[in-house]
ZALUMNU-893547 format. One record per residue (C-alpha): residue in one letter; x, y, z. Coordinates in steps of 0.02 Angstrom, whole numbers, plus 50000, padded with zeros to 5 digits. Example, Ala and Ser with C-alpha at 12.3 -4.5 7.8 and 13.67 -1.06 7.14 Angstrom:
2
A506154977550390;S506844994750357;
//
This chain:
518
X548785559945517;X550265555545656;X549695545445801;X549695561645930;X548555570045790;X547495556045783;X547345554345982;X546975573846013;X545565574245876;X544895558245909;X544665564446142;X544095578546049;X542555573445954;X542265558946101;X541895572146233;X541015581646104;X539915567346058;X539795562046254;X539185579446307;X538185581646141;X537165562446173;X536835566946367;X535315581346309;X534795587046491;X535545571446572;X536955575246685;X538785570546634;X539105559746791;X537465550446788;X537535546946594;X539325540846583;X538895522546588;X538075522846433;X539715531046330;X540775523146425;X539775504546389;X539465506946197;X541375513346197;X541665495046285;X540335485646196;X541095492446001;X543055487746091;X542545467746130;X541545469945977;X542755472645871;X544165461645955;X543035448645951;X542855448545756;X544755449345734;X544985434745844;X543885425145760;X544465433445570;X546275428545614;X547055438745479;X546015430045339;X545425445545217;X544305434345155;X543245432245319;X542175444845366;X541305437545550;X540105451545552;X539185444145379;X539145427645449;X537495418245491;X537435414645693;X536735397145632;X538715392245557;X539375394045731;X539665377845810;X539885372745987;X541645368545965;X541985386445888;X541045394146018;X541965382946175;X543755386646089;X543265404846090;X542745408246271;X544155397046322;X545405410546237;X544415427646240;X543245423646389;X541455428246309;X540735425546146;X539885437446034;X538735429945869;X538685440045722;X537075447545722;X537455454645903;X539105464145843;X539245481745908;X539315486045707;X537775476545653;X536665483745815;X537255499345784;X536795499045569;X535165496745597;X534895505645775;X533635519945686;X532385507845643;X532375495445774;X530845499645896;X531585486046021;X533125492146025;X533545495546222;X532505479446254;X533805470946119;X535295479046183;X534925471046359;X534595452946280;X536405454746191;X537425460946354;X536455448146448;X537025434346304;X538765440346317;X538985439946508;X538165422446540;X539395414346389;X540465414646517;X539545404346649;X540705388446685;X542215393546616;X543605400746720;X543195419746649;X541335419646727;X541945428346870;X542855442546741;X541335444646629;X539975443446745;X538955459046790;X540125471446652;X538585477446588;X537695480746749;X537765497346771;X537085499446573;X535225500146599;X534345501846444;X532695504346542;X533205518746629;X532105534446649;X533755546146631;X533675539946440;X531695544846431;X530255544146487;X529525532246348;X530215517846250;X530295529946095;X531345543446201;X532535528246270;X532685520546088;X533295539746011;X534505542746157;X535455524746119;X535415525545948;X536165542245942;X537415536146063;X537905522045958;X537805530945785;X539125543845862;X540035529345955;X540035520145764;X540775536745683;X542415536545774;X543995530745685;X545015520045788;X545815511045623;X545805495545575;X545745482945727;X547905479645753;X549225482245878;X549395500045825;X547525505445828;X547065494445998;X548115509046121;X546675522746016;X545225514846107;X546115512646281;X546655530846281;X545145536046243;X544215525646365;X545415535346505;X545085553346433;X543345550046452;X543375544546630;X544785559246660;X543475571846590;X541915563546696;X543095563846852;X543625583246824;X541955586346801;X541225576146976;X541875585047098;X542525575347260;X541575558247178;X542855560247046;X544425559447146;X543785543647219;X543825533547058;X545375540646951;X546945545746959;X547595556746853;X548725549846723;X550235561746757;X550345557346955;X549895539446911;X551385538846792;X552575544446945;X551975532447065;X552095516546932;X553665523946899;X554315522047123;X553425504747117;X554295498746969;X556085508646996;X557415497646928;X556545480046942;X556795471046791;X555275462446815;X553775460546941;X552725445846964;X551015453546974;X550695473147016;X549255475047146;X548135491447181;X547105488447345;X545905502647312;X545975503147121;X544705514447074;X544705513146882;X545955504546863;X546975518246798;X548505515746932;X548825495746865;X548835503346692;X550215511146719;X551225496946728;X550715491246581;X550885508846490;X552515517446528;X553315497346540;X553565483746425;X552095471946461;X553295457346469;X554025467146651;X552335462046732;X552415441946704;X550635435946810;X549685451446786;X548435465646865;X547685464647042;X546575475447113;X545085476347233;X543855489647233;X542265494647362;X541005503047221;X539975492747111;X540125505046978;X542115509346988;X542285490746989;X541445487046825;X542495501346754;X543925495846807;X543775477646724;X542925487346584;X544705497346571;X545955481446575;X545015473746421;X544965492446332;X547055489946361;X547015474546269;X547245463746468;X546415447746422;X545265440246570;X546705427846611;X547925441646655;X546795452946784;X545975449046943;X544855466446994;X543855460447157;X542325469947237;X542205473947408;X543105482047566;X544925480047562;X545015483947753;X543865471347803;X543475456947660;X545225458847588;X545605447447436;X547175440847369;X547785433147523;X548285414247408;X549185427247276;X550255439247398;X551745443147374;X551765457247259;X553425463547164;X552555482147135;X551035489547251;X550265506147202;X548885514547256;X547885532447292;X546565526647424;X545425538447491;X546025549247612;X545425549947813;X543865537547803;X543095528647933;X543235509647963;X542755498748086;X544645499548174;X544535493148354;X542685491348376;X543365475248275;X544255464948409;X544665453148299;X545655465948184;X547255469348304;X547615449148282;X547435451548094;X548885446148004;X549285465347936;X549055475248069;X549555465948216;X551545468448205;X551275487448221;X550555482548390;X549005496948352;X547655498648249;X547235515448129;X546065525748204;X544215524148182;X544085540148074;X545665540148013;X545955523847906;X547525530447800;X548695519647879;X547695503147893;X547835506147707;X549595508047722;X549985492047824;X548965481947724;X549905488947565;X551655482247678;X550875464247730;X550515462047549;X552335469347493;X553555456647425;X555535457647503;X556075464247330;X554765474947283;X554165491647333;X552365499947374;X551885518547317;X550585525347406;X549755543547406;X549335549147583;X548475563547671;X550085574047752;X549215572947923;X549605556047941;X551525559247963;X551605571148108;X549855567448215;X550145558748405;X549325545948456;X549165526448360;X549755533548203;X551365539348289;X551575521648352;X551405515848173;X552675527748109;X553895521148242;X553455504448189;X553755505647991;X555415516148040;X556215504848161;X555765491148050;X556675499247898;X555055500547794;X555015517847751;X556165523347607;X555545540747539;X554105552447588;X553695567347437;X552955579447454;X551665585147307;X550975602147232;X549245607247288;X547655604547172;X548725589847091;X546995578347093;X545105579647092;X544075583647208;X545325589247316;X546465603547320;X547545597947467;X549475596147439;X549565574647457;X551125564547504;X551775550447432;X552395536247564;X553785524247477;X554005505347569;X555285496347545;X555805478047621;X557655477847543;X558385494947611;X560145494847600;X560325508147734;X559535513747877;X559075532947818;X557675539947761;X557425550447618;X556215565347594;X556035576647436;X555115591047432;X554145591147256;X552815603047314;X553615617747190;X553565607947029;X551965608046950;X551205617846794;X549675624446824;X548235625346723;X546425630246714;X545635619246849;X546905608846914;X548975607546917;X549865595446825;X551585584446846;X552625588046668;X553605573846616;X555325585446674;X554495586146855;X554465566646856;X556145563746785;X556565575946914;X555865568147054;X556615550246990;X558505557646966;X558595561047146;X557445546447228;X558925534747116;X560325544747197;X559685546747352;X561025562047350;X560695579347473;X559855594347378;X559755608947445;X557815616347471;X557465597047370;X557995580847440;X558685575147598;X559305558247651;X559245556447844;X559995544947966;X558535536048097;X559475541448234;X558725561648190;X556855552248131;X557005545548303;X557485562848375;X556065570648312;X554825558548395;X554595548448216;X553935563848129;X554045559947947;X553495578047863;X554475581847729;X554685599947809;X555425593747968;X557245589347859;X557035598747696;X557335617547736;X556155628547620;X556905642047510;X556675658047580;X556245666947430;X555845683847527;X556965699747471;X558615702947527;X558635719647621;X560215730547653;X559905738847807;X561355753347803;X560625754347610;X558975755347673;X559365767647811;X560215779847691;X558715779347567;X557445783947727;X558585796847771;X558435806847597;X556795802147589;X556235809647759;X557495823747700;X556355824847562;X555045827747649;X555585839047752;X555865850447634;X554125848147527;X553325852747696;X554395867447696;X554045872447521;X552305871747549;X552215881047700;X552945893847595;X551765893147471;X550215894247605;X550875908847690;X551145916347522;X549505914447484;X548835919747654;X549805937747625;X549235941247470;X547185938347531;X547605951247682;X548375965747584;X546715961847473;
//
């Protein structure tokens, strides 16, 4: 079986299996539980290997827990950043999950174990609370301990029947791609809740691609509203690893989101020592301040919420949003977003953020920002998407490009919003599009009805308007009419006419003369 076989059957019996273990439970409230055995049989597994080293003649999983020494077990956290003992091994638990009457209540004991291995050592912080949102006494698994104990067993039966190969370089990508077509599915399937926490790999492959454009390397690639996760993997995906020397750094504001998102870095092989995912509000309780600044930037943060803004005096003196002299609107926060994105940008790198189109042609303190990034050089392309690109939301999104290293003063717009393929629910980025889109965001060269490249003195002119459709003229793709052509034809015709009313007069009076001589 090729690898692209393997990957296609093996998203297609996961969602089977997640939508055949839920029973009556809904998809969005159940997806902790696939998505945590998924994780639990990943570190599982890992685990073993580590400890295994290669040696066929090991297998950890038949090991007694009473052979593990403290040194073994310090050495261990110190590289991996938890510690698993044999008998709690995803594949052991999950052997002898029909008989075991304690199982949920075992299952929480073993998470628990795993998380506090970690207390004092420097990956507490990374492993603490990944199994939060995994609540073996929940009520959505059943109403009685039976009902809870069938649910996870099935779940980790079917979970235990996948075939990710044997546990090497070339098998690891199998679980992390199909850790990211589950969440894909769950967010298609949420509604506007799933637009909030994933991005969909196709427009998260373009905007990696902006951030990264022709840097040879990045010291650390930072997502301030990082959902998932799914953005910083990117980097790490379409990029040699090596590119992104001090790792992944993201901050997210849901509990949840942020447990999948660290979840997600160690299903892509990131160990502990090479991610930082924070929780809490970026706008507010930013972190990362010490590590700042960052070579790449990416992010999709939501679009038009409310924040605190200037009932915050204390915010216009803030470090990020004072040199634009004004702060975002109250219930517009897009472009505190975007200034943070800037005050955390390093001079060599670049930031690629999806925004909500409003945001470039509205009056008021988010003209004054515009004016800001533009006389300041900042802004070095604005493109324009397709419609129904992302969940939740069918709204055609821009992407805003900062830059600190601008070798001119222009600005360059593309108009992407015709390139899409679209599909059942949503539309869809092809790999052409992106190449596309990159060709001319490298050249920078004038297309007509595509790209544009304009000097500040006509941004200025236009009041700092930065809508893509204010410099790149749309294709008129209405019909071509020949008037003279067009003239003759409605001549004839009426001529026509004419002469079928005629005809038919004829015919009536015809008709009428032949009743009366009746």
């Amino acid at each position: 079986m090729t690898s692209i076989q393997q990957r296609a059957e093996l998203q297609r019996r996961i969602w089977q299996i997640a939508n055949d273990v839920r029973g009556a439970v809904d998809g969005w409230d159940f997806k902790q539980y696939v998505l945590g055995t998924l994780f639990y049989r990943f570190i599982s597994e890992n685990f073993a290997a580590y400890i295994e080293g290669g040696d066929d003649g090991i297998n950890y999983a038949d090991l007694p827990d009473s052979v593990i020494t403290p040194e073994i077990k310090d050495d261990a956290i110190k590289t991996k950043g938890y510690f698993i003992y044999p008998s709690q091994l995803f594949a052991k638990v999950a052997a002898g999950a029909n008989a075991n009457e304690s199982l949920n209540t075992d299952l929480a004991t073993i998470f628990t174990a795993i998380e506090a291995s970690a207390n004092g050592y420097p990956s507490e912080r990374d492993i603490k609370g990944l199994f939060a949102d995994f609540d073996t006494t929940s009520n959505r698994l059943g109403n009685t301990v039976k009902d809870k104990n069938d649910r996870l067993s099935k779940v980790l039966k079917r979970v235990a029947e996948l075939d990710f190969g044997s546990f090497d370089a070339s098998h690891i990508d199998l679980f992390g791609d199909a850790y990211e077509f589950l969440i894909s599915n769950y967010a298609a399937n949420a509604g506007k809740s799933g637009g909030e926490f994933f991005t969909p790999q196709h427009v998260s492959k373009l905007i990696a691609q902006l951030a990264m454009h022709k840097q040879t390397s990045v010291n650390k690639i930072y997502d301030p509203a990082c959902g998932s996760g799914s953005l910083l993997l990117q980097g790490k995906k379409h990029f040699d690893q090596h590119l992104i020397e001090d790792g992944f750094f993201g901050q997210e504001i849901n509990h949840t989101t942020y447990n999948l998102a660290r979840m997600n870095m160690f299903l892509h092989n990131v160990n502990y020592d090479k991610f930082n995912i924070q929780l809490g509000n970026t706008l507010i309780e930013p972190h990362f301040g010490e590590d700042k600044p960052f070579d790449a930037i990416v992010s999709n943060p939501p679009y038009s919420v409310k924040w605190t803004g200037s009932d915050d005096p204390t915010l216009i003196n803030d470090e990020r949003f004072a040199p634009a002299g004004v702060l975002a609107p109250k219930s517009k926060a897009d472009f505190a977003f975007v200034l943070h994105a800037l005050s955390y940008l390093s001079n060599k790198g670049r930031a690629a953020i999806v925004c909500f189109p409003g945001i470039f042609y509205r009056g008021g303190a988010e003209q004054k920002i515009r004016q800001y990034l533009v006389d300041n050089n900042y802004v070095e392309t604005v493109i324009s998407l397709a419609p129904n690109l992302f969940y939740g939301t069918t709204i055609a999104v821009n992407i805003l490009v900062l830059a600190k290293n601008k070798k001119d003063t222009t600005t360059q717009f593309i108009d992407a919003s015709g390139l899409f393929k679209k599909e059942t629910n949503n539309n869809v980025l092809l790999d052409a599009h992106i190449k596309q889109i990159m060709a001319v965001f490298d050249s920078k060269e004038n297309v007509n009805h595509f790209a544009k490249s304009v000097p500040l003195e006509e941004v200025v002119a236009k009041e700092y308007n930065l809508s893509v459709s204010s410099y790149v003229e749309t294709k008129d793709n209405r019909e071509v009419v020949e008037i003279v052509q067009l003239n003759a034809e409605l001549k004839t015709t009426v001529a026509k006419i004419d002469q079928l009313r005629k005809d038919i007069d004829a015919i009536v009076a015809e008709i009428e003369g032949e009743e009366q001589e009746v």
